[in-house]
C-alpha positions as CSV (number, residue, x, y, z in Angstrom):
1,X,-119.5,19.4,-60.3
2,X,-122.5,21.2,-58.8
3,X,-124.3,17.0,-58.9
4,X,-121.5,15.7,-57.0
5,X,-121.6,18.4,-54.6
6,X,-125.5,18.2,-54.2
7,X,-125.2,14.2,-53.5
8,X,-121.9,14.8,-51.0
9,X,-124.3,17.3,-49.3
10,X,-127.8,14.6,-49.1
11,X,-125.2,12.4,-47.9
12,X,-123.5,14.4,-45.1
13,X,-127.2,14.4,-43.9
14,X,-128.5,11.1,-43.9
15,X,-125.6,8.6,-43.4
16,X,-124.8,10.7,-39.5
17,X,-128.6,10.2,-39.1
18,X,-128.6,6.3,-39.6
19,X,-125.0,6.0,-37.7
20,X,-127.3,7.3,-34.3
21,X,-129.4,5.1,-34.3
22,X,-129.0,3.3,-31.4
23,X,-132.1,3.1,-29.4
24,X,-135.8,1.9,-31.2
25,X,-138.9,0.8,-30.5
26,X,-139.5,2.5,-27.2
27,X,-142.4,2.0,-25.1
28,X,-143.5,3.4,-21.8
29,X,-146.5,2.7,-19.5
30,X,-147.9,3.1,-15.9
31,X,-147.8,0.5,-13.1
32,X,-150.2,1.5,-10.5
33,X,-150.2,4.4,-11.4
34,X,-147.5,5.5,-9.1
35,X,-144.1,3.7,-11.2
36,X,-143.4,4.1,-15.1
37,X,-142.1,1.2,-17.3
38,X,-140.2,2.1,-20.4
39,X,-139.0,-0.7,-22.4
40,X,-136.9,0.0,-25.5
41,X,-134.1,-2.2,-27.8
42,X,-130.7,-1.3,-27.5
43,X,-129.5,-1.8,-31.4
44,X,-125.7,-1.2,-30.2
45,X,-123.2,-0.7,-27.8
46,X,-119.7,-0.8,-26.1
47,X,-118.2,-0.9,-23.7
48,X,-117.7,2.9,-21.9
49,X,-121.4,3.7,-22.7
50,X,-124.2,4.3,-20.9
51,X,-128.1,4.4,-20.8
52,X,-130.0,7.2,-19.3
53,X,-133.5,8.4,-19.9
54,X,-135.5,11.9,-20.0
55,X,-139.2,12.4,-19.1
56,X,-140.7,15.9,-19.7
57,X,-144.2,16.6,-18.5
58,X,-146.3,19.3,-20.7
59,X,-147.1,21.7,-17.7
60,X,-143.7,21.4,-16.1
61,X,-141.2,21.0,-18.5
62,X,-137.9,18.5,-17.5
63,X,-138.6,16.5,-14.6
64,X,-135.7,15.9,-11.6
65,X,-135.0,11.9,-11.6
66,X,-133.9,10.9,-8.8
67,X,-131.3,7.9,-8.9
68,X,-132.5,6.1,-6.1
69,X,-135.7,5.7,-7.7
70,X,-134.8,4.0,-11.0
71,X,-134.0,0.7,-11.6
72,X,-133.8,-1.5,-14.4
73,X,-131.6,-1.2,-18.1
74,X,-130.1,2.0,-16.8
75,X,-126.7,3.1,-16.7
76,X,-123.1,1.4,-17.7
77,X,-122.9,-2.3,-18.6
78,X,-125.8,-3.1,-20.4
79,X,-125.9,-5.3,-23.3
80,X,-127.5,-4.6,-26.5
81,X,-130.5,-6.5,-27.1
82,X,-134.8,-6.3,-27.3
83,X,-136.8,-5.7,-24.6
84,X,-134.6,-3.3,-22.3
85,X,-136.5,-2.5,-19.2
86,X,-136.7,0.6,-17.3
87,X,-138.8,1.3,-14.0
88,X,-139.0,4.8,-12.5
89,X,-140.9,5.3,-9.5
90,X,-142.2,8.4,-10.1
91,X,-145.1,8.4,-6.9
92,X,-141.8,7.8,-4.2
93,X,-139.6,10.6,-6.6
94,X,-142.3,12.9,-5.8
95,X,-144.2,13.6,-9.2
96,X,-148.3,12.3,-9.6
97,X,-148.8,10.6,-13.1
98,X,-151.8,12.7,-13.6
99,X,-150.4,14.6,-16.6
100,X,-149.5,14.3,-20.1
101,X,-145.3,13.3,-20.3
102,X,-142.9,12.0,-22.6
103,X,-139.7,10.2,-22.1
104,X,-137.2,9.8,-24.3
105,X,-134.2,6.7,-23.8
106,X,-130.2,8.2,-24.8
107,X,-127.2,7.0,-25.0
108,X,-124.1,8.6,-23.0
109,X,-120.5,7.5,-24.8
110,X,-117.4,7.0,-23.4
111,X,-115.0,7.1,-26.1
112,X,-115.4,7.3,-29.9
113,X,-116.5,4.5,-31.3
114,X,-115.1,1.4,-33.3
115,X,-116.6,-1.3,-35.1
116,X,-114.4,-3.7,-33.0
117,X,-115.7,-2.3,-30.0
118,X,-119.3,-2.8,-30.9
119,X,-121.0,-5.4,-29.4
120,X,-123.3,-6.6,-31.6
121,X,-123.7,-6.1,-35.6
122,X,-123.6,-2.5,-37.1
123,X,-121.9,-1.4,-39.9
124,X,-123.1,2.2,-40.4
125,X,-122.5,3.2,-36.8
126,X,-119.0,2.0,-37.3
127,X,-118.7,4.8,-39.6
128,X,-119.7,7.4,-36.8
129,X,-117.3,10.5,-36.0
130,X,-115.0,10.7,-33.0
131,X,-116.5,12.0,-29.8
132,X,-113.4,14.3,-29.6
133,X,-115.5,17.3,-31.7
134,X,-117.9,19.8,-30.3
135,X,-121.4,18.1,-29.5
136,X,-123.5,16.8,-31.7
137,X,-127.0,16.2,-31.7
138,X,-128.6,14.3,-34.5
139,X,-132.2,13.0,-34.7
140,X,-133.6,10.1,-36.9
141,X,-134.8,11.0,-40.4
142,X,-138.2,11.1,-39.2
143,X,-138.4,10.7,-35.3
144,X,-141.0,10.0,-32.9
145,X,-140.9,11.2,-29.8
146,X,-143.2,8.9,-27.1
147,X,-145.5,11.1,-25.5
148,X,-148.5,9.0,-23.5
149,X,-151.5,10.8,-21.6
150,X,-151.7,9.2,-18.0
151,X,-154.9,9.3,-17.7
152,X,-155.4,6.5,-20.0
153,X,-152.5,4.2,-19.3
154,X,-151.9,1.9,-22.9
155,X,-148.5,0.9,-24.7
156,X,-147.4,3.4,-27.3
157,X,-144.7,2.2,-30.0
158,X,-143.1,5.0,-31.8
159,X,-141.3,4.7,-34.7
160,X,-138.1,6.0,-33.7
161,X,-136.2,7.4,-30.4
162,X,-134.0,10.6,-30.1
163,X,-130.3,9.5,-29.9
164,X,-128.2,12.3,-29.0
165,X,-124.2,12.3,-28.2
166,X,-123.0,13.9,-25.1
167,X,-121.0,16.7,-25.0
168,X,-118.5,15.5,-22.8
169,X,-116.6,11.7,-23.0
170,X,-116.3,11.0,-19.0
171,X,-119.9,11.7,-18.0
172,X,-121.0,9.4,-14.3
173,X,-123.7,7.2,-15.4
174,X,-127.3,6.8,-13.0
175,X,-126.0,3.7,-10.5
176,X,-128.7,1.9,-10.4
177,X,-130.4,1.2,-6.8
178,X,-132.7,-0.9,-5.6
179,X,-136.1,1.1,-4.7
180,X,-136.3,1.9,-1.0
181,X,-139.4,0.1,0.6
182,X,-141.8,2.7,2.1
183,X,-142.2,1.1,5.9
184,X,-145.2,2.4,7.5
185,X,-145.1,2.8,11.4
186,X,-147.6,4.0,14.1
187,X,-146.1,7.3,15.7
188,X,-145.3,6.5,19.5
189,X,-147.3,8.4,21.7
190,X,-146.9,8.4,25.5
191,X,-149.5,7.2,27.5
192,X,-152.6,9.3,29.0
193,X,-154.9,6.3,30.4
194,X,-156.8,6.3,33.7
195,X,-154.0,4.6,35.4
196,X,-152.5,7.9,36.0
197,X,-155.2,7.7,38.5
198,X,-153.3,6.0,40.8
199,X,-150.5,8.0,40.8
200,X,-153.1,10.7,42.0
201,X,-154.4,8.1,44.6
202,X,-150.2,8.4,46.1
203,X,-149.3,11.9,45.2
204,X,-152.4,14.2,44.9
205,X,-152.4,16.4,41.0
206,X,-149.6,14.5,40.2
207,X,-151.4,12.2,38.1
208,X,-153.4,14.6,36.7
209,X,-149.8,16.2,35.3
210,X,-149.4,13.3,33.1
211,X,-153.0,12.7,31.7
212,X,-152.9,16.5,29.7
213,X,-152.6,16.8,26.3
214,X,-151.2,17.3,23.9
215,X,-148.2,17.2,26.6
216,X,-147.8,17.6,30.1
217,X,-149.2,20.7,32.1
218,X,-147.8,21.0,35.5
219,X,-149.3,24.3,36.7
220,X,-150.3,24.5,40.3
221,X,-151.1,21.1,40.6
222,X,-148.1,20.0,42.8
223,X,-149.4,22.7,45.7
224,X,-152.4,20.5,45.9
225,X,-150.0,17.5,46.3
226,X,-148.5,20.0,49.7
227,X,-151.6,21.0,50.5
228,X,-152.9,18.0,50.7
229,X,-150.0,16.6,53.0
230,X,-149.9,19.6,54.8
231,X,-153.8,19.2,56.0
232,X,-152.6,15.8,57.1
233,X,-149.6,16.5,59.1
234,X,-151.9,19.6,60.5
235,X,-154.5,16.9,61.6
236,X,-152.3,14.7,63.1
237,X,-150.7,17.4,65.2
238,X,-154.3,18.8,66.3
239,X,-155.0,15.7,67.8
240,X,-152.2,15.2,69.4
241,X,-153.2,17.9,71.2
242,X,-156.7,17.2,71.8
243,X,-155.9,14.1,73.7
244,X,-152.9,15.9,75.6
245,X,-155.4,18.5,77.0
246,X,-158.5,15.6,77.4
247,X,-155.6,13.3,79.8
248,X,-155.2,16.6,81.9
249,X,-159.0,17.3,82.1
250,X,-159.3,13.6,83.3
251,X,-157.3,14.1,86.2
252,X,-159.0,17.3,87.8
253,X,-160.5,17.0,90.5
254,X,-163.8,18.7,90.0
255,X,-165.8,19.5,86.7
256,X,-165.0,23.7,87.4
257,X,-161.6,22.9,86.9
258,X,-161.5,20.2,84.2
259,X,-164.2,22.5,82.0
260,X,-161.4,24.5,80.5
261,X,-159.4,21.4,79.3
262,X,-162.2,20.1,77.9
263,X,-163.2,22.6,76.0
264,X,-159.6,22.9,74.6
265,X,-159.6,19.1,73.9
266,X,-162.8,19.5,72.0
267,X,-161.6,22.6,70.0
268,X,-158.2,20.7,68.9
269,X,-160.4,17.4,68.1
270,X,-162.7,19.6,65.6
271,X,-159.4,21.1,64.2
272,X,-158.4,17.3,63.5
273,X,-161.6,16.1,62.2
274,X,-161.7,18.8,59.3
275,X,-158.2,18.8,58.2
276,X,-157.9,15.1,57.8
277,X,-161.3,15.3,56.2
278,X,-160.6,17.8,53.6
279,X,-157.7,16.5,52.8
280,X,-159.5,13.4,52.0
281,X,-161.8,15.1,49.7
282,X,-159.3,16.6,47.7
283,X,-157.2,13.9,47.1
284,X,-160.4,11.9,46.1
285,X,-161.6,15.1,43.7
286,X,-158.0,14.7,42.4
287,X,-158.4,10.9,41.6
288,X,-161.8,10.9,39.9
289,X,-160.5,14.1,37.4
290,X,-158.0,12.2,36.4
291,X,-159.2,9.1,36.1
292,X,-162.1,10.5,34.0
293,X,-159.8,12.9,31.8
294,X,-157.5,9.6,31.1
295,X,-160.7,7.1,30.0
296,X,-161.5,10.3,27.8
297,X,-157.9,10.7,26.2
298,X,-158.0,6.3,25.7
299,X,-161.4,7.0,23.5
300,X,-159.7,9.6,21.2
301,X,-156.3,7.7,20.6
302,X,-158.6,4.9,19.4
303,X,-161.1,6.9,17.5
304,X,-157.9,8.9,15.5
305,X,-154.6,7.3,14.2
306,X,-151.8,9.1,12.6
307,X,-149.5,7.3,10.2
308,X,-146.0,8.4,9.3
309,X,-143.4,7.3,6.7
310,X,-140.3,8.8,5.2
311,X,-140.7,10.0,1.5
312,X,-138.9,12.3,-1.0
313,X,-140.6,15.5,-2.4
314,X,-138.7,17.5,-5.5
315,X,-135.8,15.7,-4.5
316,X,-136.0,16.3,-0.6
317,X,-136.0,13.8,2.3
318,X,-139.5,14.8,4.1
319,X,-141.9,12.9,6.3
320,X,-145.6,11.7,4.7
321,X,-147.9,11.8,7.7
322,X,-151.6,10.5,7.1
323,X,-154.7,11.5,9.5
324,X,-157.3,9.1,10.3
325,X,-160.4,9.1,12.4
């Protein structure tokens, strides 16, 4: 009695051991070094299951996969066969492959299995429980688990593959998705050339707004655009005058008389001569600034570039800017 017992026990052991093996010979590498490739061969399966995939790192334990990043032998309908392919793009996911990981191919099952329902060839995993108990996690008489250092990228072909069954029956597989193409773009920037200048030329320290970086400054720049009009008008008005006073002073009738005209002619022509002037000189001032400070701001945007593209980091939708000069 205590024989037959012994033997029922050894094989209580073994035979739930053979019935989960599912998953062999699996394989994982790096593709420039930013996506991983895990091949493995799918000994059986039916339909209701599905194929997922772990990778641990050694620093940080269990890392986040994001869906949208794997593609491949992943998920429902897949047939059993050799050579299943997986490719994770860990670089886009947000995880380096600098580090020492391991991954590790499962199976997710729908419903308990039949040997009807298999589709291809096994006998002893015919002979597996229903799903319907607690969970149950067996591992391979002697398993393997794939672990590969980075660093030095080469194929590594364990024995064996941890096969677990899930706890639940109606888990949602990984949908597969095509990986997103990262599309680089130059970031707009407005323009702060020299041919603000001629703005300036029109409107005085209005060009010179628009030629500040990193954005506009307006300041007290559009008083020199009044000032500048204001000489004008001021100038025109003072000469009016000087040649109102200069017709009377031509009509006297001796030079004691017309002397005081004259002198107010004279006095209203100066007045005329140095508003108009200045007002000239700012409004030139004004041009040459700003066409200076917009060749300036032309040499830098062609000395520096900035690059932007969307990426993901620990699962969150950021933006990957890049610096150049």
């Amino acid at each position: 009695m205590r024989l037959f017992l012994v033997i029922a026990l050894g094989l209580f052991l073994v035979l739930p051991g053979w019935a989960q093996e599912r998953v062999s010979h699996v394989q994982i590498r790096v593709i420039d070094s930013s996506q991983l490739e895990i091949r493995y061969d799918l000994l059986a399966i039916r339909p209701g299951d599905s194929i997922y995939f772990n990778v641990q790192s050694r620093l940080r334990g269990n890392l986040q996969i994001a869906p949208e990043f794997v593609r491949g032998d992943v998920g429902k309908q897949i047939t059993s066969g050799t050579e299943r392919r997986i490719v994770w793009d860990a670089l886009a996911n947000g995880y380096a492959l600098n580090e020492e990981i391991r991954a590790t191919v499962l199976v997710k099952t729908g419903s308990p299995i039949t040997a009807n329902q298999l589709t291809s060839p096994a006998p002893i995993a015919a002979a597996q429980p229903p799903v319907a108990a607690p969970k149950v996690e067996v591992a391979p008489t002697t398993p393997s688990i794939v672990t590969e250092s980075v660093n030095e990228p080469k194929p590594v072909t364990p024995e064996r593959s941890i096969v677990s069954v899930p706890e639940q029956t109606n888990v949602q597989p990984a949908e597969t998705k095509p990986l997103p193409a990262r599309e680089e773009r130059q970031q707009k920037t407005r323009y702060v050339g020299p041919a603000w200048a001629l703005l300036s030329a029109v409107a005085p320290g209005i060009g010179n707004i628009f030629v500040q970086t990193p954005k506009p400054k307006v300041g007290i720049r559009p008083l020199l655009t009044v000032g500048c009009y204001g000489l004008v008008v001021y100038g025109l008005m003072e000469r009016q005058k000087s040649q109102d006073n200069y017709a009377i002073y031509s009509v006297q009738k001796n030079m004691t008389a017309g002397e005081p005209y004259y002198q107010m002619a004279n006095m209203h022509h100066q007045r005329y001569f140095l508003a108009t002037r200045g007002a000239i000189v700012l409004a030139a001032a004004d041009v040459i600034l700003t066409f200076i400070r917009g060749v300036r701001n032309t040499k830098l945007q062609k000395a520096s570039s900035i690059t932007v593209w969307p990426g993901l980091q620990a699962g969150q939708l950021t933006a990957v800017a890049r610096y150049s000069f």
